[in-house]
N, C-alpha and C positions, 0 to 999 in steps of 0.2 A: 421475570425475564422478558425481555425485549428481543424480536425475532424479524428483522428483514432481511429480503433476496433482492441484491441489487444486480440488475443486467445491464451489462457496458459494453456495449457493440462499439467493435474497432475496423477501419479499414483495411487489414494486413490478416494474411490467411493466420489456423490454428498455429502451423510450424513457425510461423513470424514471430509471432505473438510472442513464444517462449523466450526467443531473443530478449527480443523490443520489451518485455516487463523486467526482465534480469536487468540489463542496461539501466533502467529507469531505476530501479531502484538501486542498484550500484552510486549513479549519477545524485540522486535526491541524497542517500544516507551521506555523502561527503558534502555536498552543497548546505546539508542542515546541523553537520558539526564545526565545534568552536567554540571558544572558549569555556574549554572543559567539560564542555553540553556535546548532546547530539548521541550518535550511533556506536557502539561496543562490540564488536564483532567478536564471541566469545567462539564460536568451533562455525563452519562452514565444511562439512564431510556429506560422500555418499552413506548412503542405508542402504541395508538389503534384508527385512526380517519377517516374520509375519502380517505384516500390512502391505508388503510391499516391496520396490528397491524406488530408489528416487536420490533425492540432496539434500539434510539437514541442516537447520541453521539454527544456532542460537545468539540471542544481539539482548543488549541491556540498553533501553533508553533511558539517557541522563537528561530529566525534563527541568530541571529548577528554575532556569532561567524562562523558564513560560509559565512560572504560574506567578499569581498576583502578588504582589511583596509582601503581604497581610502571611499567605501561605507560608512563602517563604521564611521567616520570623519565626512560625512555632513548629511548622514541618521538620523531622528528623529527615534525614537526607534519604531513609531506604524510603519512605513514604514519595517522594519526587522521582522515583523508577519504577520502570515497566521493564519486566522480562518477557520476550518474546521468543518461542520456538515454533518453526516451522518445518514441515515434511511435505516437500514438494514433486511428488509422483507424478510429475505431468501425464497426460493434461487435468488431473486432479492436482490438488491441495490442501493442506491443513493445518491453521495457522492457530497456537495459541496463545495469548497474552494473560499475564497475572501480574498481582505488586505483590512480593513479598510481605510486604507492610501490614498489608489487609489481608494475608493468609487467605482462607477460604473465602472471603467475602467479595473478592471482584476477579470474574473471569469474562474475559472477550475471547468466543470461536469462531473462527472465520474458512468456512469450507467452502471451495471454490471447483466449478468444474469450466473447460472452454473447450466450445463447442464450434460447428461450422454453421452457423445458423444466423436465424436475427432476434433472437430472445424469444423466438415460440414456443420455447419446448418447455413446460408446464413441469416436468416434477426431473429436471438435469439433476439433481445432487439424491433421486432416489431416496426420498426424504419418508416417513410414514403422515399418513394420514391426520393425524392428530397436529404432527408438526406442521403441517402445510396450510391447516386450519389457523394458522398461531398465525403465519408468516404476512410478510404485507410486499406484495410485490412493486417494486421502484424500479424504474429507466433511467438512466442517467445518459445524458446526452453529450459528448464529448465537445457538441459545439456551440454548447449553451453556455454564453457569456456571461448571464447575470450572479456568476458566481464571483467574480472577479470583479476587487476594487479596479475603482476610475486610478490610483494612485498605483497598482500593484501591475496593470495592462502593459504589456509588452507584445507589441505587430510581432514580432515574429512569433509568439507562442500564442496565437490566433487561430487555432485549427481552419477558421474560416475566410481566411488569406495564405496561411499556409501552402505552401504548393513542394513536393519533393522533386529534387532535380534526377533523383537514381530513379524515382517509382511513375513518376506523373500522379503520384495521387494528390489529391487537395486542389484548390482548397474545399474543406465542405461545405454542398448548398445545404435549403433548409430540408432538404428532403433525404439528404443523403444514407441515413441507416435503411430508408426502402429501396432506394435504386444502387447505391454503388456497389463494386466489384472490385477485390474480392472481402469480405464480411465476415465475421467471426464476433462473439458474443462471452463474456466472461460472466458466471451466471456465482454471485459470490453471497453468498448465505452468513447473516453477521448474526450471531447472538450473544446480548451482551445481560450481563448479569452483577447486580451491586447490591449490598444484604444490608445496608445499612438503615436503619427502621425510621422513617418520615423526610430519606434523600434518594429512597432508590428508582422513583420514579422520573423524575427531575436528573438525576445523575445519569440515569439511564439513556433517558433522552438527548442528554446533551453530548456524550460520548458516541452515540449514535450519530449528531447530525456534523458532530466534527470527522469521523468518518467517514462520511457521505463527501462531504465536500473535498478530504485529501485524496478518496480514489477519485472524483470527478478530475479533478485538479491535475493528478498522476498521471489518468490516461488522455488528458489535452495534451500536457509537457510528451506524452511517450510517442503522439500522433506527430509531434510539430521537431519532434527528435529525428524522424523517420529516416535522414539520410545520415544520420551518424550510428546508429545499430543495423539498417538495411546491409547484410551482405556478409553478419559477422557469423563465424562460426564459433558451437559450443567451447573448442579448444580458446577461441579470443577471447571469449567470454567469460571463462574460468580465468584465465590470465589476467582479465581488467579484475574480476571478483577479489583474485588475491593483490593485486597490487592495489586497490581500495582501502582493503583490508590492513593493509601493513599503512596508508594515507593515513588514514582514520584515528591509528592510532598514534603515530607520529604527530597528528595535529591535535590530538587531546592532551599527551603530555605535554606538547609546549606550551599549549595554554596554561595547560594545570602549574607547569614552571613558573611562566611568567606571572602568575596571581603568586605563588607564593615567595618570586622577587620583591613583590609589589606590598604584601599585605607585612 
């Protein structure tokens, strides 16, 4: 098993945050469906049980169209989905991913706590000793460009031009997670796990570092978002959630119609 804590220091206080990552991901899950692919929003409801109360989600991602045509050829189709369920107790998290396909053998957890800080605080997820020894701590810097193809660059999702007309925040210098105001830090614990005998390290790793890059990726788009979620309240944000929701699906069957006008 493979164990890193990634800390993503954001410009917008903790109460922001909870907005600006709902938004973002409302935003992403419809910008990444089509043609039959992309996000399933299976239940979106509150909790209230022994862990907790918070907002449950469960989402099926349809990946086919991302993996390589070799895959696609002999993969049965539950083998190209990811199910995902998540309990979101803010400002705690807990997110988990499985494939049906591979049963017990691939799980990704991803526990997250945000905090008012800049990534000091050494053990936020209350983790035991044994695990903290395992873990590999990583920064991800929201305005660190070289993640980003020369082909994929778009000025305006540049956190480091970026400027908001509601907040005055942006753009970021190079210095910015030391000096700006106000700060907050999402301190997101991935552990990823794959059983299969002479891939699970290699698999491991790659599932990991494409991880890496979609939350860098998430919170540049959620920085450079800032004045379309700045101001929203939870009630708007439940409203954009379900009206996504009902988007989402509305644009997977007509894909799914239109292949099977087509084939």
């Amino acid at each position: 098993m493979l164990v890193k804590e990634f800390r993503i220091r954001n410009n917008c206080t903790v109460e922001e945050y909870r907005i600006a990552q709902l938004f973002s991901v409302a935003k992403m899950s419809l910008n990444e469906t089509g043609d039959g692919e992309g996000v399933e929003v299976i239940k979106n409801e509150p909790y209230d049980d022994e862990n907790g109360k918070g907002q449950y989600t469960y989402k099926i991602y349809h990946l086919a169209s991302r993996a390589p045509a070799p895959v696609r050829a002999v993969a049965p189709k539950e083998a190209l989905e990811l199910h995902e369920e998540a309990w979101n107790g803010y400002p705690s998290c807990k997110t988990v991913t499985t494939s049906p396909w591979m049963k017990g053998d691939f799980k990704m957890v991803t526990e997250t706590m945000h905090l008012a800080d800049r990534g000091d605080t050494e053990n936020a997820l209350n983790k035991p000793s044994d695990i903290l020894a395992q873990r590999e701590v990583v920064f991800l810097d929201v305005a660190d460009e070289s993640i980003v193809s020369k082909s994929s660059y778009k000025k305006e999702e540049d956190p480091r031009v970026y400027k908001s007309q509601k907040t005055g925040r942006g753009p970021l210098a190079a210095d910015w997670a030391d000096t700006c105001e106000p700060i907050m830090t999402c301190y997101k614990m991935v552990s990823v796990e794959f059983k299969w005998w002479g891939l699970q390290t290699a698999v491991e790793a790659l599932i990991m570092s494409y991880t890496r890059k979609a939350m860098q990726l998430m919170h540049r788009q959620l920085f450079c978002d800032t004045d379309e979620w700045y101001g929203m309240t939870m009630d708007e944000l439940r409203k954009l959630e379900d009206e996504t929701t009902k988007n989402l699906l509305d644009k997977r069957h007509k894909q799914l119609e239109n292949k099977t006008d087509f084939s």
